[in-house]
Each structure stands twice: as structure tokens, then as C-alpha cells.
N, C-alpha and C positions, 0 to 999 in steps of 0.2 A: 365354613367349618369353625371359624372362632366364633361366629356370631352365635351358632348354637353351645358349641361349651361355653362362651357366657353365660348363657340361657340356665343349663345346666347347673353353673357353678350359683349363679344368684339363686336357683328356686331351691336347692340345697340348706345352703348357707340362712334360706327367711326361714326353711322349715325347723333347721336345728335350735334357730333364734327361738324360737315359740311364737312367731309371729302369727295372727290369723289373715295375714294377708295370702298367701297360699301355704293353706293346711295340709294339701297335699304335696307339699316341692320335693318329699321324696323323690317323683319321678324323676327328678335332675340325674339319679343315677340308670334308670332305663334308656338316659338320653347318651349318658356316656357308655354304658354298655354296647348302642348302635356304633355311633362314633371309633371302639375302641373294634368292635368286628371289620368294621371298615377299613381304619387305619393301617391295623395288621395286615389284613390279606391283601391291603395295596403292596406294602413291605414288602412281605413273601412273595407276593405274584413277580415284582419286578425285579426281584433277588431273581428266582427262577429265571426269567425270560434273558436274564442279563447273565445266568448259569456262576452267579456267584452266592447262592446260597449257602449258609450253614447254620446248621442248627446249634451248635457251640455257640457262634456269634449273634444269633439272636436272643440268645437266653442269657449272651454278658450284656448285653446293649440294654436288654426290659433286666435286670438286675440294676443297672448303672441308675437306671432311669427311675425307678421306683421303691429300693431297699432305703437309701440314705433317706428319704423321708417317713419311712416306716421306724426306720430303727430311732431314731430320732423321736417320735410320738411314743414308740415306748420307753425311754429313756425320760421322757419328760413326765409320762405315765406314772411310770414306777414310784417318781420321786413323789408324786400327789398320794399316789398310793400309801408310800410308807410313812409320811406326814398325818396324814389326814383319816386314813382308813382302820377302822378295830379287825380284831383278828381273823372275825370269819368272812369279815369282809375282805381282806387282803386276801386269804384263801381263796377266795372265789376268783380275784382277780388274779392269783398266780395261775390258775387253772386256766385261762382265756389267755393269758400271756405264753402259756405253752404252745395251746392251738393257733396264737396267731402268728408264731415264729415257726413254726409247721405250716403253715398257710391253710387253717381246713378250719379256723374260726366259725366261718358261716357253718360247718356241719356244728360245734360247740355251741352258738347260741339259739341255732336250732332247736336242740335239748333244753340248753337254761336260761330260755325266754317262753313266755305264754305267746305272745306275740310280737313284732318288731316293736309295735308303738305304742308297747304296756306303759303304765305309769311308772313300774316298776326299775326302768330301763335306761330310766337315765343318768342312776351311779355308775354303770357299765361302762369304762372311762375306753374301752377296743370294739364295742358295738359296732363303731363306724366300719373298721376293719373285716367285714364279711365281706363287703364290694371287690376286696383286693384278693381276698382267695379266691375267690370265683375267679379276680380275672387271670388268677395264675393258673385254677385248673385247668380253666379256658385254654391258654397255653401250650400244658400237656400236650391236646389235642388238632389246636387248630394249625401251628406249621406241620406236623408230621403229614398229616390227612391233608392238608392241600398241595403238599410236593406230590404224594401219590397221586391225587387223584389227577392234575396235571401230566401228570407222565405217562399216565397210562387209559386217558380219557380224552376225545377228540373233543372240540371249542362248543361244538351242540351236545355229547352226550355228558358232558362239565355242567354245562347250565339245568339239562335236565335232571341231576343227581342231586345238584346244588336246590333247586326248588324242591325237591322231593323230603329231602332233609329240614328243611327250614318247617314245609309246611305240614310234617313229623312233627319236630320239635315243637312247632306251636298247638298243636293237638293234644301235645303230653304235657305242657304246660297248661293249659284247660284243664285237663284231668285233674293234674296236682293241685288245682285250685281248687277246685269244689271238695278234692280228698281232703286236702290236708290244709283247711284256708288259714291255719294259723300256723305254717312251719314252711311254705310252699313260698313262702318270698326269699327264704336262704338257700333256697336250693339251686346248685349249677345248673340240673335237668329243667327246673323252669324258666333259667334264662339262657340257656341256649339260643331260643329262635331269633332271641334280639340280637346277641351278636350275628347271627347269622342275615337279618334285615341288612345290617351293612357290609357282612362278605357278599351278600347279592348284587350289591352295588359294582363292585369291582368286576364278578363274572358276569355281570351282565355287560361290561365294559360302560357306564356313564359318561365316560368321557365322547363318546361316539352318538347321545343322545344328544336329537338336534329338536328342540320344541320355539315354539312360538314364544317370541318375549312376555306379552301379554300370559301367554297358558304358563310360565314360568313363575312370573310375580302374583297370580291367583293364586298359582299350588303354595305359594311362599307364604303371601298374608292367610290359609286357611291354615295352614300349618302351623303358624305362631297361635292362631284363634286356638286352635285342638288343645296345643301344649298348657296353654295357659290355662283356657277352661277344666284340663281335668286337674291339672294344679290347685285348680280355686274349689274344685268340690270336697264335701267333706265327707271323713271317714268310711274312705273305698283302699284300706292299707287291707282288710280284712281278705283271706283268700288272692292279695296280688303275688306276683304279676296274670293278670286277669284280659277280658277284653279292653281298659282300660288299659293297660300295659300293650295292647296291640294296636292303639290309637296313637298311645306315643309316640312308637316306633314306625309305625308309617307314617307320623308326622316328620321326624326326625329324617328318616329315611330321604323324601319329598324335598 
């Protein structure tokens, strides 16, 4: 699990460089999307099974875990802003500094971008900040809806609700892609299925998967091969997350 949010944190980090070494390292955020479906529904699952869940206490733990560096980026933010920035530009950015302390940025630059990787986009000093509304929306939804579905779903009709969902979600993110290939990368509806790639993990219990060494380190080195190679291809942001986005994630996944 570190070795891939490395993965993620490096192809991130060369994309925003402007590196042409992968053009595409946005995916490093598709990768923690997986990672971040995963982690949670381990959480929650084992909260449940252990009957010490609460939803109060999950939502001060991801607070504890993710505000103070947020609040922080805008506070460092602001101050570039009022240095550096003329006035309709600081406007612009007080309107994005709203949405992103609302947590619904990704709907905000939705509207006031052409696309994620305009040229235009890189004064946009909270851009980065869509990732983390989604993953709050995310949130909302994924403890409440897996205590239910647990509680009142036996361990086979779990797994078949749980695939149903996922391979929903990935449908409607297709859609969105071809509709709206220039707004469809901020949307929570299109990333759905990714986190859902790693709550799958957990209800399908992984832990209980017993494969061949050999068949383990094959799916390992094709999986780096995937991530890297769509990393390295150029300008496929258009219409993502795409089937390219379902490559990652079953790399990821693997």
C-alpha cells in the first residue's frame, strides 16, 4: 500500500512540475481515489464487526486527518493572493476560496474551467482542491450506506449489491465521459466506481485470497507496466475519467 501511494504521490508531483516525463501523472489521483475506497471500508467494516462504530467519530478522525493541511494551503494561499494578485483576479479567487471551505470546489471549477488542463488554470492557486471535495462527498455517503447495507444484508447478497453498484457506477461514468468530456473529470458521479474498486476489495474479503506467488508478482509487474504506460501517454485528460481511468484502477486494485 505504500509502494503505491508513492507511485501516486510521484506521478502527481512530475505532473504539476510540467515535466514531460509523465504527462499524464494526473492519474496519481485515480490511484488514491482506489486506495482511499479501500482504506475507509476497511475502517468502517472493522468498526462494525468489532460493534464500535460511530459515525460522530469517523467524521472527527478524517476532520483531524485532513482539515489542518487544508486550512493551511489556504492561509498560505490567501497571502499570495493578496500580494500578488489584481483585483478581479483576487475576486475570482475569493469565489473558489468559498467553495473550497464548503467543500464542493470540484462543483466551482467545473463551471470556471474549460477544462482541468487549460492553460488557463494554472493561476488557480485551490485547483488542486477538487480531489478533496470529492473525497468528502465520498464521505457523506460511503459510512452511512455500508453500516446499512451490512446490517441488513447477508455476506453473499453484500458482495452481490456491492458489484452491482460499482459496475453501475462505472457505466455512468462512461456516460459522463463522452457527455460532458470537458466537466466529467470533477464530477463525484464519475468517480464513484473508483472508490468503489477498493471497497470491493474489502467485501470481497482479500485477505482470504490465496494465489500463487508467481501469479501474484506477474499481476504486480503488469500493474506497474499499466500505471506507468497511461502516465506516459499524451493528452487522454480530455473526457477522463474514461476507460483509461478503469485501467488504472484495476491496476491499482491488482
Amino acid at each position: 500500500m505504500d509502494g503505491l501511494r508513492a507511485i501516486a504521490v510521484i506521478l502527481v508531483l512530475i505532473f504539476h512540475a510540467g515535466s514531460d516525463l509523465f504527462p499524464s501523472g494526473f492519474i496519481g489521483v485515480d490511484i488514491f481515489f482506489v486506495i482511499s475506497g479501500f482504506l475507509i471500508t476497511e475502517i468502517i467494516s472493522r468498526s462494525i464487526e468489532n460493534s464500535s462504530f460511530s459515525l460522530s467519530d469517523f467524521y472527527i478522525r478524517r476532520l483531524w486527518r485532513l482539515q489542518p493541511a487544508l486550512i493551511s494551503v489556504v492561509i498560505f494561499t490567501l497571502i499570495l493572493a493578496s500580494i500578488f494578485y489584481l483585483p478581479d483576479d483576487f475576486i475570482n479567487y475569493a469565489k473558489s476560496l468559498k467553495y473550497t471551505t464548503q467543500l464542493t470546489s470540484n462543483q466551482y471549477f467545473a463551471n470556471a474551467t474549460t477544462a482541468y488542463a487549460a492553460q488557463d488554470n494554472q493561476y488557480l492557486l485551490l485547483l488542486h482542491t477538487w480531489s478533496l471535495s470529492i473525497e468528502w462527498q465520498w464521505y457523506l455517503f460511503l459510512p452511512l450506506g455500508i453500516y446499512l447495507l451490512r446490517k441488513n444484508l447477508s455476506e453473499k447478497s453484500l458482495k452481490v449489491v456491492t458489484s452491482v453498484i460499482t459496475i453501475c457506477m462505472l457505466a455512468l461514468s462512461l456516460y459522463l465521459s463522452s457527455r460532458y468530456q470537458n466537466k466529467s473529470y470533477y464530477f463525484l458521479t464519475s468517480r464513484i466506481f473508483e472508490f468503489m474498486f477498493g471497497s470491493c476489495l474489502v467485501i470481497f474479503n482479500y485477505e482470504k485470497l490465496r494465489l500463487n506467488g508467481k501469479i501474484t508478482s506477474l499481476l504486480g509487474i503488469i500493474s506497474l507496466v499499466a500505471l506507468f504506460y497511461v502516465a506516459s501517454k499524451r493528452n487522454i485528460v480530455v473526457g477522463h475519467p474514461n476507460y483509461h481511468a478503469v485501467i488504472v484502477s484495476l491496476a491499482s486494485a491488482f
